[in-house]
Structure formats: structure tokens, C-alpha cells
LUMVODREN-738507 format. One line per field, with one value per residue (C-alpha): chain; y, z, x; residue in one letter; residue number from 1. Coordinates in steps of 0.25 Angstrom, whole numbers, always signed. Last residue first. Layout:
<atoms>
ch	A, ...
yy	Y, ...
zz	Z, ...
xx	X, ...
aa	a, ...
i	NUM, ...
</atoms>
This chain:
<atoms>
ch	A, A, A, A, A, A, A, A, A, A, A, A, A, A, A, A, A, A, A, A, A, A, A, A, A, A, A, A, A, A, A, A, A, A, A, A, A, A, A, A, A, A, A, A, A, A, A, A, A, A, A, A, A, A, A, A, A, A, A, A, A, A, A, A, A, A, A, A, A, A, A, A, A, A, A, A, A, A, A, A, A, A, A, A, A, A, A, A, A, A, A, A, A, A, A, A, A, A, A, A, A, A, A, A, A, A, A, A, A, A, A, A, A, A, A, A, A, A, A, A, A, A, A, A, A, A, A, A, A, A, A, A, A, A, A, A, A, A, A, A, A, A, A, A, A, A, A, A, A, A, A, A, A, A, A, A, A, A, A, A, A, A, A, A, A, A, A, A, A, A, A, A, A, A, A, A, A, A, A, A, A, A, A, A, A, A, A, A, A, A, A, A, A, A, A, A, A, A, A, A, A, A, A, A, A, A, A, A, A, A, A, A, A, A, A, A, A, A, A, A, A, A, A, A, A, A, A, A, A, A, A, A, A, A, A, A, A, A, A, A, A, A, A, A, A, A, A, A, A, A, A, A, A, A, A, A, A, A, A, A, A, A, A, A, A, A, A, A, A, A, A, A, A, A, A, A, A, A, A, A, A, A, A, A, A, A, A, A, A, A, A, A, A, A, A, A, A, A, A, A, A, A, A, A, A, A, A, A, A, A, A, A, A, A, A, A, A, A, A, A, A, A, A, A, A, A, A, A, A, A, A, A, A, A, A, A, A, A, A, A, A, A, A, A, A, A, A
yy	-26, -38, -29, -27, -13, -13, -26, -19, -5, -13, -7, -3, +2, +10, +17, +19, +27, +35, +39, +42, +53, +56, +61, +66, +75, +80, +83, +92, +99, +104, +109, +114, +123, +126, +131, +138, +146, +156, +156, +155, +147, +139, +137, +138, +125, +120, +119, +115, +104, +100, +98, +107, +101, +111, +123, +118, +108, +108, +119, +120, +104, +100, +107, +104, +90, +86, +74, +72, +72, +59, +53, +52, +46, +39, +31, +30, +22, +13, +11, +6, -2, -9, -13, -28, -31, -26, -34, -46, -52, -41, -41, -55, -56, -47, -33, -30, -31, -37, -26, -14, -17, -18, -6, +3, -3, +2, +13, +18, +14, +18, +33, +32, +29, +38, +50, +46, +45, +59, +65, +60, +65, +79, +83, +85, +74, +67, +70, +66, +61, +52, +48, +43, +35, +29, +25, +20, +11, +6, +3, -5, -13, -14, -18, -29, -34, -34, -41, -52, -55, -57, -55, -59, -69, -72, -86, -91, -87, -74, -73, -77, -67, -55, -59, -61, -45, -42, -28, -19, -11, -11, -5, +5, +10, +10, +19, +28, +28, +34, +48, +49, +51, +61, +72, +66, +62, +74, +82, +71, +72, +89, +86, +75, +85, +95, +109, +104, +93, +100, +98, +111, +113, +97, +85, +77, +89, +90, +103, +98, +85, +94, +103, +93, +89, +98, +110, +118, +112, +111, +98, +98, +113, +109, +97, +107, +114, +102, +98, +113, +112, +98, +103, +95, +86, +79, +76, +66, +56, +46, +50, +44, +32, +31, +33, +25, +12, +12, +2, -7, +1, -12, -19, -6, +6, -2, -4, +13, +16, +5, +8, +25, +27, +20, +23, +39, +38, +33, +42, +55, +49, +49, +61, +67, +60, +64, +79, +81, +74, +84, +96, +94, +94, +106, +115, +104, +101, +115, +117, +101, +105, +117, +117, +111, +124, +122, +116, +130, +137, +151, +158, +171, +185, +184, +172, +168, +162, +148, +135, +121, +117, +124, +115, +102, +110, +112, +98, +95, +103, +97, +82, +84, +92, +91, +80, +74, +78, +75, +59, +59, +63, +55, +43, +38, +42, +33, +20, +22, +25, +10, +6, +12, +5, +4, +20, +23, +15, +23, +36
zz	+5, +8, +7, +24, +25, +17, +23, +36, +31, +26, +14, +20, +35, +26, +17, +31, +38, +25, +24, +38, +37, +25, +33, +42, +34, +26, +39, +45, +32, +29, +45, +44, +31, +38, +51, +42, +34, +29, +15, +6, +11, +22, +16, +1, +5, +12, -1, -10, -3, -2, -17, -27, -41, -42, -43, -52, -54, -59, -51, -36, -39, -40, -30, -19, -14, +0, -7, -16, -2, +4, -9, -14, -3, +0, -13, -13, +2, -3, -15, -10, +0, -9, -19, -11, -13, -28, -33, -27, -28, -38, -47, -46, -52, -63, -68, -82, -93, -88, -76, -85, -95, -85, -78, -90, -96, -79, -80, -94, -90, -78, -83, -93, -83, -73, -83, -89, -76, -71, -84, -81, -66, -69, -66, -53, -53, -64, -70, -62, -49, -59, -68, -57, -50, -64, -67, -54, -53, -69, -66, -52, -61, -72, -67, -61, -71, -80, -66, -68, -80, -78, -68, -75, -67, -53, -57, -44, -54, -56, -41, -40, -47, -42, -29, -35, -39, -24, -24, -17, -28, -28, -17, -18, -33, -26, -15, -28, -36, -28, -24, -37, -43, -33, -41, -54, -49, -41, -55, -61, -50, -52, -67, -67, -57, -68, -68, -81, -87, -100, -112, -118, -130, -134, -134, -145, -154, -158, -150, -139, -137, -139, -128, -118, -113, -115, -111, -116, -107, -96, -90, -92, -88, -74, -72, -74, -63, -53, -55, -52, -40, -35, -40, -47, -43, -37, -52, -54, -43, -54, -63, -52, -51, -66, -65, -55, -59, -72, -70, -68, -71, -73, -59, -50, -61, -66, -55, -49, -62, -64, -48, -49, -61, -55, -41, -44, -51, -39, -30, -40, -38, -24, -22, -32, -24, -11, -14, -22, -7, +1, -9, -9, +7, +8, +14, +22, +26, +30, +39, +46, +50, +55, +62, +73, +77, +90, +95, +93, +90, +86, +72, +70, +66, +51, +48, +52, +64, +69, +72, +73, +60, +65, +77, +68, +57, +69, +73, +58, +58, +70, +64, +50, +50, +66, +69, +57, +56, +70, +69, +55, +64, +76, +69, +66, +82, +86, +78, +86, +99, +100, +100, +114, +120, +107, +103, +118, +112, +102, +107
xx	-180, -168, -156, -154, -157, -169, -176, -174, -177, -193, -197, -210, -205, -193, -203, -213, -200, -198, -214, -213, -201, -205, -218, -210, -200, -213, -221, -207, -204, -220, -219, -206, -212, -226, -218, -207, -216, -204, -214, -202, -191, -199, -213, -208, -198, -209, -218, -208, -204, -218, -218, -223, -230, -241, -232, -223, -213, -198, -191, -201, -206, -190, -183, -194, -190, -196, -201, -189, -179, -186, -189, -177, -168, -178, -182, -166, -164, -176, -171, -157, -162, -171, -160, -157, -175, -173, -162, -164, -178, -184, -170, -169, -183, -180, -184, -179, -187, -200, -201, -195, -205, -218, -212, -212, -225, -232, -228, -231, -244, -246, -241, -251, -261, -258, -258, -271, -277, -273, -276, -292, -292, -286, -273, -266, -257, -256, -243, -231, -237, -247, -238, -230, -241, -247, -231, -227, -241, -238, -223, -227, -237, -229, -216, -225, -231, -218, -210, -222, -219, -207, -197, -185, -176, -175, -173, -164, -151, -156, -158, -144, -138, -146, -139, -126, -127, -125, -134, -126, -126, -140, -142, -130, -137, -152, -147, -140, -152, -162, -152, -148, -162, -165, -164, -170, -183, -186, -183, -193, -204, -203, -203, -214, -224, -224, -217, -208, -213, -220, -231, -234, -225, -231, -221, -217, -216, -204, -199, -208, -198, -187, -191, -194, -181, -171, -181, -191, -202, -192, -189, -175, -172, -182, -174, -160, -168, -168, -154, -149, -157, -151, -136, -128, -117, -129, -132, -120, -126, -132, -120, -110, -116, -114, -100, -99, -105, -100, -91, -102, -116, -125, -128, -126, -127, -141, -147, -145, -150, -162, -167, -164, -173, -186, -182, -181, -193, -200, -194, -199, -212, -212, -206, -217, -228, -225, -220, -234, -241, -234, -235, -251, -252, -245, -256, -262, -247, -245, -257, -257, -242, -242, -254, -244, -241, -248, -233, -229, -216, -217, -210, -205, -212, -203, -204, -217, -225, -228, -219, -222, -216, -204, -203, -202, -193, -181, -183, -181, -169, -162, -165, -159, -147, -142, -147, -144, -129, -127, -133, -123, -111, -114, -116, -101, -100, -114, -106, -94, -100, -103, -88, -85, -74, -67, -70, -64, -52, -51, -52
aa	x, x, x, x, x, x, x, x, x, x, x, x, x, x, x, x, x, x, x, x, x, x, x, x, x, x, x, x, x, x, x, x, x, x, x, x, x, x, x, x, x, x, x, x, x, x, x, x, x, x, x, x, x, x, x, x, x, x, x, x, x, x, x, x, x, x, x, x, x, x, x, x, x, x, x, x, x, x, x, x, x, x, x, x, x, x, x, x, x, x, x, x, x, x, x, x, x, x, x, x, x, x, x, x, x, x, x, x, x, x, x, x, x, x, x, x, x, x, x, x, x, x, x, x, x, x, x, x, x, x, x, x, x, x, x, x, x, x, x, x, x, x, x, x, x, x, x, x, x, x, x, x, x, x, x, x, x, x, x, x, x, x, x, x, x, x, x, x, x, x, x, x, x, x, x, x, x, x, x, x, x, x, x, x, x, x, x, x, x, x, x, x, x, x, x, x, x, x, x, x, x, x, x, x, x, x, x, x, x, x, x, x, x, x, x, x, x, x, x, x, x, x, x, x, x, x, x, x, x, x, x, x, x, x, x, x, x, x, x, x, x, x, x, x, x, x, x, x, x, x, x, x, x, x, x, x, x, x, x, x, x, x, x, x, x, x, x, x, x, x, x, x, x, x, x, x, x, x, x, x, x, x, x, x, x, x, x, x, x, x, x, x, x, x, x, x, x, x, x, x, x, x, x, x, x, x, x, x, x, x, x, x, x, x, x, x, x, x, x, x, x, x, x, x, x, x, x, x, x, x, x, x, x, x, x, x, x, x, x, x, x, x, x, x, x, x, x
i	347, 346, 345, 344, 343, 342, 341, 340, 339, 338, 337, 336, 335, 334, 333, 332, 331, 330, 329, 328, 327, 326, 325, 324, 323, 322, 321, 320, 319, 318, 317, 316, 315, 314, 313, 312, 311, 310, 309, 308, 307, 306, 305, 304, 303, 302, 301, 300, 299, 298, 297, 296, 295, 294, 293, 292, 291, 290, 289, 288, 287, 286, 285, 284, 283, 282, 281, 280, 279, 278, 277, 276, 275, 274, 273, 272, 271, 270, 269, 268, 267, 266, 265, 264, 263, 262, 261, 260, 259, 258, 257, 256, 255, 254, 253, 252, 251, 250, 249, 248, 247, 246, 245, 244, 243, 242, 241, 240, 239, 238, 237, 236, 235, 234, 233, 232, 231, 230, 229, 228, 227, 226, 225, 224, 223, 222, 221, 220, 219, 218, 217, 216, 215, 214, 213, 212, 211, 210, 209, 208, 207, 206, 205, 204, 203, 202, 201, 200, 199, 198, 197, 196, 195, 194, 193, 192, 191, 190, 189, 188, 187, 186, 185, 184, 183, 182, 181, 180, 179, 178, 177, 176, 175, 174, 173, 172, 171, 170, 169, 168, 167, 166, 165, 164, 163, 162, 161, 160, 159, 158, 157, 156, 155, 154, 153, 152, 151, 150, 149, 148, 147, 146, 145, 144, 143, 142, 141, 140, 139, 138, 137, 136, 135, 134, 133, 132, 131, 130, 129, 128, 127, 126, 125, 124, 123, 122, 121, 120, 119, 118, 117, 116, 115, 114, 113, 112, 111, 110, 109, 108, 107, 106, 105, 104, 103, 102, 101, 100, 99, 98, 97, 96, 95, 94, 93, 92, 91, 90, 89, 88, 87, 86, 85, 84, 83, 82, 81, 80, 79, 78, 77, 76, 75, 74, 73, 72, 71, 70, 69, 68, 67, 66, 65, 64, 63, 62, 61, 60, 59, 58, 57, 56, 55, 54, 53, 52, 51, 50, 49, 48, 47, 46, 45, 44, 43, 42, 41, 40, 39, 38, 37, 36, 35, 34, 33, 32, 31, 30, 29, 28, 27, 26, 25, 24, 23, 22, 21, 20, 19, 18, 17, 16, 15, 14, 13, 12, 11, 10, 9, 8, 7, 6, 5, 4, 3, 2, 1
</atoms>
């Protein structure tokens, strides 16, 4: 056997990729095959199911149907991937250059929630959020907030349980990238006077904070309300934006971190925005225990197609348009960042 091996070296690499090839055949590209002729089916449940190529009406009938899901799964996943980034960068910064000794432990409160189930998370979020509950019940019980104000079945609680579940799985690529970091690097661009960005750094802080803030403020509270409400609500997020960014810019962003920190960290946040966005759009957990019925999700919409309507040609269809449009949208991600620059640590 050995020797065959020597002779042979370039099976070696095909063998230690066999199993993992098998496991996606079997478990990823069987079932979408399976899904891409479902979607082209016609009948019911209980008189069986046709295959037709004339079944393409599929597709334009359940997306014109579902066109409002789409867009809300979009802009919540978005969000919720932006939030995730903003929390996950100074956490997973702070365990690599700051957490020391403490590096395991405090890796190990990041992941500690996977110990707990994902549906048991979700509802503890809808305990949290309650209008009675820990959190706004004491602030109504002074008199801070009014008896009607709420954030349970609001667009913010199904972006903030999103948020939450995910967390670990943006700060964990960032964590690796950065630990990778060489700390000389950062050294010697302090050393070449990549010091304190300012004051452009407090421009721009508050230029990207203003734009994240107006866009967040608007998923979270401003759709669907009047014009007028939807202004106001954009403005005054912009603003509380836009002072956040300004601060954090002058305070702690630096040249060095611009120049060399954040070109040798792109790998890791371009591996975490994917690895929470791609399973936060097809999320339905979230919008079916913290939302309400204006805030569903696709997700939601094919679960109830295939579990409780049994409409599998409408539901594969749903599944099949999502997985390709992710598909693209991951494909023109890479194409933007540039995989080349990623791979090799320049950005």
C-alpha cells in the first residue's frame, strides 16, 4: 500500500477529499436537485404531483406572491450582519490584543450560548423583550417609559434575536484574523507616524456612522409608517449615528489600524458577514417568536408552504430562487473584495 501511495502521490490530495466531496453530494447537491425538479411539479398531496418543464409558472407566481418577504428577509439579514460586525470587531479586537491570559476563557463565553438550544435562545429574547419583562418593566414602573410603548413583535426584536444568534459566528473569523495579526506590523506603522487619525478619522466616522444609523433606523422603525414619521425617524437615528461614529473615530481609530490592521482583518469579516448572513436571510425562528405578522421573512413563508400548506412546488420554488440569488450575491461579495487580496492578507 505504500508504495502504491509513493508511486501515485496525486491521489493523496483527492482521498483527503473524497469524504467531504461525498458529504456534499449527498447532503447539499442531491437535495437541491431534488428541490429543482420539485419546483417544476404540479398537483397536491393527496392526488400526487406531475413533472413538467410547462411548470415554469412556478416561479414568476410565487415570487410575485412573496415579493414583500424577499425584500424584508434582505434588509433584516442585512441589518442584523451589520450589527453583528459593529459588536463582533471591538470583541473579537479586544480578546486578540487585550484578552491575554484571558483569551480562553473569554472565547469560551463567546460560543457558550451554543450549549443552549437555538429555539430556547429565541424565546428567552421574547421573555426579555416582553412588555412586562426584565427589561422594560422597570423602566415603565417609573415612569420613564409609557404602559404602551413595546419592542416585542417589532421589526428591532426580530433584528435583535437575529443579531444575537449569530453573534458568535462574526466574531470568531474576525478573532483568527486578527490573531494572526503580527503585532510588529502595527509597531512599525506607529513608528512610520501612523498615528491618530484626526480629524479626518472624526469626519469619517461620522459619515459612515450617520449612513448606518439613517439605514438602521430606517429597517428597524421606519418602514411602513407615514412619510413625516419616516423622516424623523431617519434623521434621528443619522444623528445618533453619525456622534457615535465621530467619537469612536477620534477616540480610538488610528492610522496604523486603517493601513495595517484592517487590510490583514478582511479575511476574517468577510468569512463572518457570510457565515451570518447566509443563514440569517433564510432565518424564520426569529420573525415567527419575536415579530408579528408584518415582519415575516421568506423563511417563514416556505416553511408554511411546505409544513403546512404541503405546496411543495411553490415552496421548492421559493428555496430554489433564494439559494441562487445568495448564490450571486455571494459570488459578486467575493468579485468586490477581491478573494485574491483576501486569501493572501493584503485586502
Amino acid at each position: 500500500m505504500g508504495g502504491f501511495i509513493k508511486r501515485h502521490r496525486w491521489i493523496v490530495p483527492y482521498a483527503l477529499l473524497a469524504p467531504g466531496i461525498l458529504w456534499l453530494l449527498i447532503f447539499y447537491v442531491y437535495p437541491g436537485v431534488q428541490m429543482f425538479i420539485a419546483s417544476f411539479w404540479s398537483g397536491t398531496l393527496e392526488t400526487g404531483f406531475t413533472f413538467s418543464l410547462s411548470n415554469w409558472t412556478n416561479y414568476p407566481e410565487a415570487i410575485s406572491g412573496s415579493s414583500a418577504q424577499f425584500v424584508r428577509a434582505i434588509l433584516y439579514a442585512g441589518a442584523a450582519t451589520l450589527l453583528t460586525f459593529l459588536i463582533a470587531y471591538p470583541l473579537a479586537y479586544t480578546i486578540a490584543f487585550k484578552g491575554g491570559h484571558y483569551k480562553a476563557l473569554l472565547l469560551f463565553l463567546v460560543v457558550a450560548p451554543f450549549f443552549t438550544s437555538f429555539l430556547l435562545r429565541t424565546i428567552s429574547w421574547k421573555i426579555i423583550l416582553g412588555d412586562t419583562g426584565p427589561m422594560l418593566g422597570p423602566l415603565k414602573a417609573i415612569g420613564i417609559l409609557p404602559d404602551e410603548f413595546r419592542v416585542l413583535a417589532e421589526p428591532v426584536a426580530v433584528v435583535s434575536g437575529i443579531t444575537y444568534n449569530f453573534l458568535p459566528f462574526m466574531t470568531l473569523p474576525i478573532y483568527v484574523s486578527l490573531e494572526k495579526i503580527d503585532h510588529r506590523l502595527v509597531e512599525a506603522a506607529k513608528d512610520l507616524y501612523a498615528g491618530p487619525w484626526r480629524p479626518g478619522g472624526a469626519i469619517g466616522g461620522f459619515i459612515f456612522g450617520a449612513v448606518l444609523g439613517g439605514v438602521l433606523g430606517y429597517i428597524l422603525y421606519g418602514a411602513g409608517e407615514e412619510l413625516a414619521q419616516v423622516l424623523i425617524t431617519v434623521a434621528a437615528w443619522a444623528a445618533a449615528g453619525g456622534l457615535a461614529g465621530a467619537v469612536i473615530a477620534w477616540t480610538f481609530i488610528s492610522e496604523s489600524f486603517i493601513r495595517v490592521t484592517w487590510p490583514l482583518s478582511l479575511p476574517g469579516v468577510f468569512a463572518g458577514s457570510l457565515l451570518c448572513f447566509i443563514p440569517a436571510i433564510g432565518d424564520y425562528v426569529n420573525a415567527e417568536f419575536l415579530g408579528n405578522p408584518s415582519t415575516t421573512m421568506i423563511g417563514n413563508v416556505i416553511q408554511n408552504k411546505f409544513l403546512v400548506q404541503n405546496d411543495y412546488p411553490a415552496a421548492s420554488a421559493l428555496s430554489f430562487t433564494l439559494m441562487a440569488g445568495i448564490i450571486i450575491a455571494v459570488a459578486i461579495y467575493a468579485r468586490a473584495l477581491g478573494t485574491e487580496g483576501l486569501t493572501t492578507g493584503r485586502g
